[in-house]
C-alpha positions as CSV (number, residue, x, y, z in Angstrom):
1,X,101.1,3.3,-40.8
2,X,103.2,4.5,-43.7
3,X,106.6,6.2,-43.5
4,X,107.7,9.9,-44.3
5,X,110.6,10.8,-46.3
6,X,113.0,10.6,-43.2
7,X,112.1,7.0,-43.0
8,X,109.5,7.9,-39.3
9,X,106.3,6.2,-39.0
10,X,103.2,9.3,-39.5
11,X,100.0,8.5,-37.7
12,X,98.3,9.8,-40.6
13,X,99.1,8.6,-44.0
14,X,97.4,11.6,-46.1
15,X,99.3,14.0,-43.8
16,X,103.5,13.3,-43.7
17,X,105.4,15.4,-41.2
18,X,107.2,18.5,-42.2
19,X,110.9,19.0,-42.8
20,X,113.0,21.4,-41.6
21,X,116.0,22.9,-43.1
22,X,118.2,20.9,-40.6
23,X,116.3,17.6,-41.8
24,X,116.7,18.0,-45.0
25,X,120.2,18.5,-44.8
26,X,120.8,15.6,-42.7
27,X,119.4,13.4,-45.8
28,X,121.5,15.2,-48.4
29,X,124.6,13.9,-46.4
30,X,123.0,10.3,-46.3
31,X,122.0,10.2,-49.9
32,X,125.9,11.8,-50.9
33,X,127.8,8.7,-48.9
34,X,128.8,12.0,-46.4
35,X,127.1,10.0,-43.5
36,X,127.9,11.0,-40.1
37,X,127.5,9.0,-36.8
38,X,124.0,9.4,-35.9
39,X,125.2,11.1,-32.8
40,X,126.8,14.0,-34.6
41,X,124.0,14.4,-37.0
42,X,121.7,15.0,-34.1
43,X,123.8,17.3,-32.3
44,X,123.9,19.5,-34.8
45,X,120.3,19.5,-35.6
46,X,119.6,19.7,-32.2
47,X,122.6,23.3,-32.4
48,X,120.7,24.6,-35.7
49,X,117.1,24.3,-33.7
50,X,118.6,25.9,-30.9
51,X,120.8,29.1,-32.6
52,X,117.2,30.0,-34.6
53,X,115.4,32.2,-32.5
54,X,112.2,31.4,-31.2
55,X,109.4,32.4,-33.1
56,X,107.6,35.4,-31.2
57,X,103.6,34.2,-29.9
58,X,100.8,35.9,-31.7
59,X,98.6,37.5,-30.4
60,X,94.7,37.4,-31.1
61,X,92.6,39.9,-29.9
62,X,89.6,38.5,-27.4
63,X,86.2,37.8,-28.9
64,X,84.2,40.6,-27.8
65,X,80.9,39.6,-25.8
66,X,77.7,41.5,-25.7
67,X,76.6,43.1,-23.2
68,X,73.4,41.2,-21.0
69,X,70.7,43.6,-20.4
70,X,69.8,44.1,-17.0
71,X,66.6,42.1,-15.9
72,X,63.8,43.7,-15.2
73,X,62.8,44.2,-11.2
74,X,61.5,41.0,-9.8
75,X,57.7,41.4,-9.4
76,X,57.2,41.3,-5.4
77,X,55.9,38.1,-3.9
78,X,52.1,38.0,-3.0
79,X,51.5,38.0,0.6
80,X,48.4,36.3,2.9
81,X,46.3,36.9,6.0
82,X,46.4,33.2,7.2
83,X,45.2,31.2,10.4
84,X,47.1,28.6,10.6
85,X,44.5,25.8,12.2
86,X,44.9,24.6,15.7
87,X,46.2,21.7,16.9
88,X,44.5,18.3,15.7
89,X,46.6,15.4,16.6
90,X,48.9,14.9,19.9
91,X,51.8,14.8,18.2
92,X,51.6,18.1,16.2
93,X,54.0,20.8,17.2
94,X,52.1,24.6,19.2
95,X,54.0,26.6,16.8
96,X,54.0,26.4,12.9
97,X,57.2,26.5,11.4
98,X,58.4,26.5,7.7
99,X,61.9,26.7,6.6
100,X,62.2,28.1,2.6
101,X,66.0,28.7,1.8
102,X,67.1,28.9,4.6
103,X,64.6,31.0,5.9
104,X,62.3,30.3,8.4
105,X,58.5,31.7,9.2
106,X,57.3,30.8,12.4
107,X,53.9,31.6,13.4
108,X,51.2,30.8,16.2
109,X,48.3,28.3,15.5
110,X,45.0,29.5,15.6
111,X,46.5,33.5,15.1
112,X,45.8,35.5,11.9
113,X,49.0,36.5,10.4
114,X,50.5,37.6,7.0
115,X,52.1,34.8,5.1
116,X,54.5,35.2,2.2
117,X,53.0,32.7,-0.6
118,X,56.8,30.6,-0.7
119,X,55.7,29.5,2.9
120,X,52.5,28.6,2.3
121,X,53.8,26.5,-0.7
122,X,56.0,24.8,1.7
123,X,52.6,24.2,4.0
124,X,50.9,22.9,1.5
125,X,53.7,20.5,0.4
126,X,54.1,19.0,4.4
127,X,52.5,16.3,4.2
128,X,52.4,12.7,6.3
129,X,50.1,9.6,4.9
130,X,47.5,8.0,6.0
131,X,47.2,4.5,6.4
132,X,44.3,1.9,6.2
133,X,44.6,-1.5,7.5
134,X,42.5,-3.8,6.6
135,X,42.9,-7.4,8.1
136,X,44.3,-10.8,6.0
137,X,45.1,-7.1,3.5
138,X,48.4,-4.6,3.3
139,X,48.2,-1.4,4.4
140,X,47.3,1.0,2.0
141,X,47.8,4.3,2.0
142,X,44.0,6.1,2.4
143,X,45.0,9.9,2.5
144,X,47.6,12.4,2.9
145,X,47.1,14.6,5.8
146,X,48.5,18.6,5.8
147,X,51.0,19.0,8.7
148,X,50.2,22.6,8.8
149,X,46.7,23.1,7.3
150,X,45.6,26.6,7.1
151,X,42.6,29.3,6.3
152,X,43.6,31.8,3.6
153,X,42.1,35.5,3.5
154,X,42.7,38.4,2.4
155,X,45.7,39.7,0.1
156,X,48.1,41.6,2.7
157,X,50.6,43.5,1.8
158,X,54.6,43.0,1.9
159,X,55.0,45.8,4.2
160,X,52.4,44.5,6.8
161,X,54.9,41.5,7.0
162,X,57.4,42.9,7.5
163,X,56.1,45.1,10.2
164,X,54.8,42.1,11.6
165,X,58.1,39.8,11.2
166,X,60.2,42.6,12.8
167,X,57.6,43.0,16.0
168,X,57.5,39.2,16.2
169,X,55.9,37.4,18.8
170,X,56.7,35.9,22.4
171,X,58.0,33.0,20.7
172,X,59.9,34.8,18.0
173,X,62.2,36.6,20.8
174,X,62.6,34.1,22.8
175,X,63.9,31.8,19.5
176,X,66.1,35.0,18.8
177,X,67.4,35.2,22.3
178,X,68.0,31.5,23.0
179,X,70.2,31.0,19.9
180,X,71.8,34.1,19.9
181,X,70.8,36.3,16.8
182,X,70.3,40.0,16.3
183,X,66.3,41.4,16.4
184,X,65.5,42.8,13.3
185,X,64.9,46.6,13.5
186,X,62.1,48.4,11.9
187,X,63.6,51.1,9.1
């Protein structure tokens, strides 16, 4: 660390702090043998600071931004005739249901339906493995079996879904009534 010219330590040798008017006159006084008690010399630096008047803040106009285009429409999402297969294992659920955001399809097994293709991504992704178990051997993991395997057919169309969706089925309403929520109305 080096010192200034008012005997302070700078952090930064290259760069010494500034003087002020009031400093400078302070070491006049010191370097003429017209010392004063160091508690007079700062109360009046400390009077001449406070009797300028503040310097008024600039101002700096804001960065202009440009302007995003809006995005084009959002092509619609292909929808599915699908037949969700029936029931192959005990322990598989009558009704197929796949949540997607917070949305939720439910459909009847072994009932043609239109599908939008998020859901069937989320079918296709519910999955449970299979193990094989050999003996004196660790299991191994043989296959990985769809929870919700289905037939795909034709392409359908987004208002057939929604006509569909909005009729619902038996156990649509009932899931609507038990917990509460409006019906969706066709329009």
């Amino acid at each position: 660390m080096s010192q200034n010219s008012n005997g302070q330590a700078s952090k930064n040798p290259q760069q010494p702090q500034q003087n002020t008017d009031a400093d400078r006159e302070f070491l006049r006084t010191l370097h003429d043998g017209k010392s004063k008690t160091a508690s007079v010399a700062v109360a009046e630096t400390v009077n001449v600071q406070a009797a300028q008047p503040p310097e008024p803040p600039q101002t700096v106009a804001a960065p202009t931004r440009p302007v995003a285009p809006t995005p084009p429409p959002v092509a619609q999402e292909k929808v599915w005739l699908v037949r969700f297969h029936a029931k192959s294992h005990p322990n598989d659920t009558d009704d197929v249901a796949l949540p997607v955001n917070g949305e939720i399809f439910l459909a009847r097994r072994d009932e043609e339906c239109p599908c939008p293709e998020r859901f069937l991504e989320a079918a296709d992704h519910a999955m449970y493995p299979h193990y094989k178990q050999e003996p004196g051997k660790q299991r191994k993991i043989a296959a990985f079996i769809r929870r919700f395997p289905y037939t795909r057919g034709s392409e359908s169309s987004w208002e057939e879904y929604q006509k569909w969706k909005t009729q619902g089925t038996k156990r649509n309403q009932e899931h609507l009534d038990k917990w509460g929520m409006e019906r969706p109305t066709e329009g």
